[in-house]
C-alpha positions as CSV (number, residue, x, y, z in Angstrom):
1,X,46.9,215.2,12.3
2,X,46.7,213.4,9.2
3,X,43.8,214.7,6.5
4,X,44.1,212.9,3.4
5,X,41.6,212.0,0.5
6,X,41.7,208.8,-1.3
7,X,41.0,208.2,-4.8
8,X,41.2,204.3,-6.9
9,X,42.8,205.2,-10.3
10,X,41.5,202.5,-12.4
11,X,44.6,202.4,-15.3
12,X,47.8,204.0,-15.1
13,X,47.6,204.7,-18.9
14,X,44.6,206.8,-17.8
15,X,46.9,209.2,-16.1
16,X,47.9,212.5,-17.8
17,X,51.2,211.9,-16.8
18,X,54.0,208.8,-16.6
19,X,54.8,208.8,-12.6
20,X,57.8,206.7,-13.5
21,X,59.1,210.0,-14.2
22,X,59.3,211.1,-10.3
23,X,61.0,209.8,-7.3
24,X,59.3,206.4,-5.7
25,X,60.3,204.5,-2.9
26,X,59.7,200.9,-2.1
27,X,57.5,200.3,0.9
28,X,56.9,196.9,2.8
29,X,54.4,196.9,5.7
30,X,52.2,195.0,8.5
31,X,49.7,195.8,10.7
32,X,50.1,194.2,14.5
33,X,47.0,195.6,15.5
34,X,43.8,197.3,13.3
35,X,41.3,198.9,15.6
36,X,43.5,201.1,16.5
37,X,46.2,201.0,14.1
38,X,49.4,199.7,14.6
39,X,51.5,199.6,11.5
40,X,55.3,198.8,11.2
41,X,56.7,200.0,7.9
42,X,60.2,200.0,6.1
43,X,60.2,202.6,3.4
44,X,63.8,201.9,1.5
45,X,66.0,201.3,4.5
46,X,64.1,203.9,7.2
47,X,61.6,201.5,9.5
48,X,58.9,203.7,11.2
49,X,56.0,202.1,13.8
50,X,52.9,204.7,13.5
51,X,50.1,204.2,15.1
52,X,46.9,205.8,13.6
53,X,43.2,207.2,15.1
54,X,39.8,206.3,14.2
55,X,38.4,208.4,11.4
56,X,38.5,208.5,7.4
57,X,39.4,211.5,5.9
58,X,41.5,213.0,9.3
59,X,42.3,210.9,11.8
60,X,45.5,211.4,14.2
61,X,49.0,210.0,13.5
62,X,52.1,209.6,15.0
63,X,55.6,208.0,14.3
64,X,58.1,206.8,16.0
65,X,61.8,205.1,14.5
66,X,62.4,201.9,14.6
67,X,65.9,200.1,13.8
68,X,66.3,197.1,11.3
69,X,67.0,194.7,13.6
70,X,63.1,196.1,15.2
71,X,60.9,195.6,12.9
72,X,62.4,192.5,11.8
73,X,61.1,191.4,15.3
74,X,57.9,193.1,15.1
75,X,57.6,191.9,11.5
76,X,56.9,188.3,12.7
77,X,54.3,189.5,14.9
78,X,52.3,191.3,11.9
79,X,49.0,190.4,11.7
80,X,47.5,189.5,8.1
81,X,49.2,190.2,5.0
82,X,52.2,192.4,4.5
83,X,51.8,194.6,2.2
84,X,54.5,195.2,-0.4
85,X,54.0,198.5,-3.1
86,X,55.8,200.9,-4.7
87,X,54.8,205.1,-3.9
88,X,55.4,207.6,-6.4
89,X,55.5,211.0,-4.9
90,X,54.5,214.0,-7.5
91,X,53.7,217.5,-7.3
92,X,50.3,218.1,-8.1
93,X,51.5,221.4,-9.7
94,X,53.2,219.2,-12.4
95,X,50.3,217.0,-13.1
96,X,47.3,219.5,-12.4
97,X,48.2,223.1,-13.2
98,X,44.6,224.6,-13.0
99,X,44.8,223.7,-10.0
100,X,48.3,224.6,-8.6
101,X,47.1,228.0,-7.0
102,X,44.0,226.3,-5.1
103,X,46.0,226.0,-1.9
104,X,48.7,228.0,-0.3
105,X,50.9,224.8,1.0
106,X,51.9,223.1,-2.4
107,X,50.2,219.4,-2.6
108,X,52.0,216.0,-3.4
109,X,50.1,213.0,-5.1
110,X,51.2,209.9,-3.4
111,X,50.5,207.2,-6.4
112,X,50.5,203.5,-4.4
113,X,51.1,201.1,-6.8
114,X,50.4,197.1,-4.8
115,X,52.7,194.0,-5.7
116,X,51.8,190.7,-4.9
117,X,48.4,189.2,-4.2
118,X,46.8,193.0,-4.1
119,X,47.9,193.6,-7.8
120,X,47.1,195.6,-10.1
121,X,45.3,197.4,-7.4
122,X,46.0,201.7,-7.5
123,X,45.3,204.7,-4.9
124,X,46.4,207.6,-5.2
125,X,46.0,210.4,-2.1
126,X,46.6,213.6,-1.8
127,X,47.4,215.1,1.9
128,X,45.7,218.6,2.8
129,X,46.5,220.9,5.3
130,X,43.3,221.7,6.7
131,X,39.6,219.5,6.3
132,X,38.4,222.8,5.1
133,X,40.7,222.7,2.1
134,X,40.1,218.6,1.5
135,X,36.7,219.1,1.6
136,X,36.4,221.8,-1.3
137,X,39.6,220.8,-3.2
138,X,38.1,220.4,-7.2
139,X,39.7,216.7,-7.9
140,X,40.4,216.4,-11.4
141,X,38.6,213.6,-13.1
142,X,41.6,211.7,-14.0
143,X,41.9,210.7,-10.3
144,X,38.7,208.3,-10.1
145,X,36.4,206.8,-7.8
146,X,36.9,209.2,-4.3
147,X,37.1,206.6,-2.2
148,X,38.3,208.8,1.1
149,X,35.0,207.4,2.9
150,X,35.2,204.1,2.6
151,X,37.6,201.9,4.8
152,X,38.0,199.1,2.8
153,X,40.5,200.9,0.9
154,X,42.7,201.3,4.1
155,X,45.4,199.8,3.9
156,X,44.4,197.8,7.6
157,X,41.7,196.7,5.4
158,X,43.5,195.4,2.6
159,X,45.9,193.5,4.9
160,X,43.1,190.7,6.0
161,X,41.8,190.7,2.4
């Protein structure tokens, strides 16, 4: 089970923090099918197929490995856009200290920053492990518009924009 919640961060000079200063990873990916979702995704050099659920804030997910030489094939099956963007991963302990004891399972920011035709578009999510603690978690201001409800920030969305 995935339970995220989404937010649009408007400027990255905004941010109360420089995420160039944490790890990032450079992710390329397609969707073969939307409803339900079928995504193919190379992250670096691992390729993962996941295949997502109905739903906005928690919806199921699951992945499986693909090989190079797979989702290459796959890849020219994609339908829409692929996506191309680069995620930083930072601990929202470093970045929000008030509210680094809020949970017991420590929370990562995943900062999407899109290339190409979807530039200079910017989410950020945060995963929780339960709806109870997404649901009550106090976002801090400089994380925008919460934009967990609305589907056409998912990233299915954004690849027939």
């Amino acid at each position: 089970m995935e339970i995220e919640r989404k937010f649009l961060i408007q400027k990255l000079e905004e941010l109360p923090f420089s995420p160039f200063n944490h790890p990032h990873k450079e992710l390329e990916q397609g969707y073969l099918c939307t409803a339900p979702v079928v995504r193919i995704r190379r992250e670096d050099d691992d390729y993962v197929l996941t295949y997502k659920s109905k739903g906005l804030m928690a919806r199921e997910e699951y992945n499986l490995p693909l090989t190079k030489e797979s989702y290459e094939h796959l890849k020219e099956k994609v339908d829409g856009r692929i996506i191309h963007k680069t995620r930083y991963v930072i601990p929202m302990s470093c970045v929000c200290p008030e509210n680094a004891d809020f949970c017991s399972t420590p929370l990562f920011l995943e900062l999407d920053i899109f290339h190409d035709d979807l530039a200079p578009l910017i989410l950020a999510e945060i995963e929780f492990p339960d709806e109870e603690t997404a649901n009550t978690y106090p976002a801090p201001q400089w994380l925008g518009e919460d934009v967990t409800f609305s589907s056409a920030y998912h990233n299915s969305t954004l690849s027939h924009m």
